[in-house]
C-alpha positions as CSV (number, residue, x, y, z in Angstrom):
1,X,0.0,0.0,0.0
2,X,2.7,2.6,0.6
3,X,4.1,2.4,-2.9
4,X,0.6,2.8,-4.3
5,X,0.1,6.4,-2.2
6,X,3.5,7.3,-3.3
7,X,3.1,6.6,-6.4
8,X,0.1,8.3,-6.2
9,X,1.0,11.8,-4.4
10,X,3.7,11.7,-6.9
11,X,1.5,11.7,-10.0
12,X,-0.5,14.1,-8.3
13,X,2.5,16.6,-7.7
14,X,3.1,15.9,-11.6
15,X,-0.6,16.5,-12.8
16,X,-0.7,20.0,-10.7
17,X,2.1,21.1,-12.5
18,X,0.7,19.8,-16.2
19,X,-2.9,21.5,-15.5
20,X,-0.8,24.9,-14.2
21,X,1.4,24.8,-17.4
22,X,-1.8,24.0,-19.6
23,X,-3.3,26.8,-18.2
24,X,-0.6,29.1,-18.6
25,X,0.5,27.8,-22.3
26,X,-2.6,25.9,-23.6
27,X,-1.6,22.9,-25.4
28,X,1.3,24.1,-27.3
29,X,3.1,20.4,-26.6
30,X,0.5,19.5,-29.5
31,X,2.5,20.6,-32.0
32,X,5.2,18.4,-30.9
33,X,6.1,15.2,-33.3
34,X,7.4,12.2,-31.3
35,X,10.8,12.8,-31.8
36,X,10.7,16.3,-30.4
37,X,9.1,14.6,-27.0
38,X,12.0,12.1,-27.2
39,X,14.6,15.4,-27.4
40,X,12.6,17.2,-24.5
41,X,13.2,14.1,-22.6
42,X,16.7,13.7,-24.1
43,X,17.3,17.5,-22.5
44,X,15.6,16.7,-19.0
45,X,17.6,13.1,-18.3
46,X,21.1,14.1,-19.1
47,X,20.7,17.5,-17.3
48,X,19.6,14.9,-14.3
49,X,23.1,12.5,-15.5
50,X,25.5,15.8,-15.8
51,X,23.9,17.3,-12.3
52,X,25.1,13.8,-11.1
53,X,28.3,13.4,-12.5
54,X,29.4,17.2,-11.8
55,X,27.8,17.2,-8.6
56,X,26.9,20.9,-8.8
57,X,24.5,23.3,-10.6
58,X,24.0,26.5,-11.9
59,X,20.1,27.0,-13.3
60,X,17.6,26.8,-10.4
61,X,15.4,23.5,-11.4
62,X,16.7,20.8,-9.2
63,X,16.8,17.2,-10.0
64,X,13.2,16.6,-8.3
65,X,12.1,19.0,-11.2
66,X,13.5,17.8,-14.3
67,X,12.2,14.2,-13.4
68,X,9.1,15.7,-13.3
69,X,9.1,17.4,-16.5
70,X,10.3,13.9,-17.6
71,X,6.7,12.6,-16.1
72,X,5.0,15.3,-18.1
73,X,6.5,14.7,-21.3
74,X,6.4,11.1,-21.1
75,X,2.7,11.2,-20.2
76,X,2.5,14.0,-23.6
77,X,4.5,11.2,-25.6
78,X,1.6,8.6,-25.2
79,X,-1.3,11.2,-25.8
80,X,0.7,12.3,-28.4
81,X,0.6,8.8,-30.0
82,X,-3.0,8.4,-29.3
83,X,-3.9,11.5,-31.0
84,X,-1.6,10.1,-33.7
85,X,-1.1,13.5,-35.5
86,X,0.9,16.6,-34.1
87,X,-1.0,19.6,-34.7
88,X,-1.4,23.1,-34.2
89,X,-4.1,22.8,-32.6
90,X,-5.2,22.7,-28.9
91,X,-7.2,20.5,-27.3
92,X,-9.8,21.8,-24.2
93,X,-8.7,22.0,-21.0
94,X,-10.9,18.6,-19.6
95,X,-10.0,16.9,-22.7
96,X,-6.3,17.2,-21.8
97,X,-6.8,16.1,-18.2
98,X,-8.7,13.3,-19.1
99,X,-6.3,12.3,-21.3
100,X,-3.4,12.8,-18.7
101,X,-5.2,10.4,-16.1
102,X,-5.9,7.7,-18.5
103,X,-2.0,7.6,-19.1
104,X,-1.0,7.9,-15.6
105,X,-3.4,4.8,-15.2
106,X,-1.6,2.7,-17.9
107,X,1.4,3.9,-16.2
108,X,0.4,2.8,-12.4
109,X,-1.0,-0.7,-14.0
110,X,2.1,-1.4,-15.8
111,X,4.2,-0.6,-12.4
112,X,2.1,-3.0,-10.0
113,X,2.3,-5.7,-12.5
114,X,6.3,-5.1,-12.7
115,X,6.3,-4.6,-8.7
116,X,4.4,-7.7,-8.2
117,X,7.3,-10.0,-10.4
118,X,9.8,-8.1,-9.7
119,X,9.6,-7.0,-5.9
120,X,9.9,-3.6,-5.9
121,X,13.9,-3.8,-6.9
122,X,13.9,-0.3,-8.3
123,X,13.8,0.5,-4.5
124,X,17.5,-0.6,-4.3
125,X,18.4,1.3,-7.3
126,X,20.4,3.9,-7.2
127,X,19.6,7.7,-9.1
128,X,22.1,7.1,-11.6
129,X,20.3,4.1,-12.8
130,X,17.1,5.7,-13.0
131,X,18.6,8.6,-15.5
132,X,20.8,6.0,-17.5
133,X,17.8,3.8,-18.1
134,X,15.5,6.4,-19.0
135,X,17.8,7.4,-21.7
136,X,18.4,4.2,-23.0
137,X,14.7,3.8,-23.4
138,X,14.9,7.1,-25.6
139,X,17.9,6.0,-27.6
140,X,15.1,2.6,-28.0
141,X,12.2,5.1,-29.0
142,X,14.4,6.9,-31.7
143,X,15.8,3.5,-33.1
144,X,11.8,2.4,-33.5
145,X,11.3,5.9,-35.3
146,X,13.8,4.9,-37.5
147,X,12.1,1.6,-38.0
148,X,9.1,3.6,-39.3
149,X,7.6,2.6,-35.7
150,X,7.4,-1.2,-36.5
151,X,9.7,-3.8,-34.4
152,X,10.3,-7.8,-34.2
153,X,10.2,-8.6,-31.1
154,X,10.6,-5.7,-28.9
155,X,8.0,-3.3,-26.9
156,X,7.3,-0.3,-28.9
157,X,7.2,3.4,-28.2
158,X,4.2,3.2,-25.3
159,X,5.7,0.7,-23.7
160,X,9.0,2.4,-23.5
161,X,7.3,5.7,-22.7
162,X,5.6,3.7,-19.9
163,X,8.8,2.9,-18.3
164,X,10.2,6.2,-18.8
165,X,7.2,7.4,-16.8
166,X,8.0,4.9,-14.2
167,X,11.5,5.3,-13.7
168,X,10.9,9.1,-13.2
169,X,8.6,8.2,-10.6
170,X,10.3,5.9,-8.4
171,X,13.4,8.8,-9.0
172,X,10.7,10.8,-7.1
173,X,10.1,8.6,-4.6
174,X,13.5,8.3,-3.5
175,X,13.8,11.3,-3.4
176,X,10.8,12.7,-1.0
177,X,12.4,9.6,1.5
178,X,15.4,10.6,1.2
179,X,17.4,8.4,-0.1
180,X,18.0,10.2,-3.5
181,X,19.2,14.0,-3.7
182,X,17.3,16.5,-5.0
């Protein structure tokens, strides 16, 4: 039961921050083709990696921050998908919300599944791991977009999405124990 709160006041830290945003920008992100979610990403996860490896900064968001962003953009990834055509467009305000809590959904299903076979290893992961595996499931997502989205055998761009989501989230986590730096 405790991951499923965290998990929970987590996504609801995220989802604040994605309806403030929408209200202040709209849906601009709808103009944004897959790859340019990937490179948003991209930015956010090896900010987080050179943060860690430098062990100082100089702009103000603080790792907490750009994992959330990575929550946002990875949840904007699978709408994106859905929607299946970037547009410049934007979609209403309870449209994107709705939209936003269906993914988070997929995205709390996928980790209690993973949670239950696995036993909550990612709790014994370190922060580094979290940021190295989120961008090996980018570099993943851009070899599929190169495979005009088709693969053999592998997960496809959801699915790797969805773990992006997670891996962000359990970074989070860690973090409000504790046991990560912010």
């Amino acid at each position: 039961m405790l991951t499923n709160d965290q998990y929970d006041d987590v996504i609801n830290t995220c989802k604040d921050i994605f309806i403030k945003k929408t209200k202040d920008y709209g849906t601009s992100w709808r103009v944004l083709r897959i790859i340019s979610v990937v490179d948003q990403i991209f930015i956010k996860a090896l900010r987080i990696r050179t943060i860690q490896e430098k062990q100082e900064q100089k702009v103000g968001d603080d790792i907490a921050s750009e994992f959330i962003g990575i929550v946002n953009y990875g949840v904007i990834g699978l709408i994106q998908l859905k929607l299946n055509k970037p547009a410049i467009e934007d979609i209403r305000m309870d449209k994107a919300e709705k939209l936003y809590l269906e993914y988070v959904d997929v995205a709390k299903s996928t980790m209690l599944d993973k949670n239950h076979d696995y036993g909550e290893a990612w709790r014994e992961m370190s922060q580094e791991s979290f940021a190295d595996l989120i961008l090996v499931k980018l570099m993943r997502i851009r070899q599929i977009l190169q495979n005009e989205g088709k693969t053999l055998i592998s997960e496809g761009i959801d699915a790797n999405f969805t773990d992006i989501i997670n891996y962000a989230v359990f970074g989070l986590i860690l973090i409000n124990e504790g046991k990560h730096k912010s």
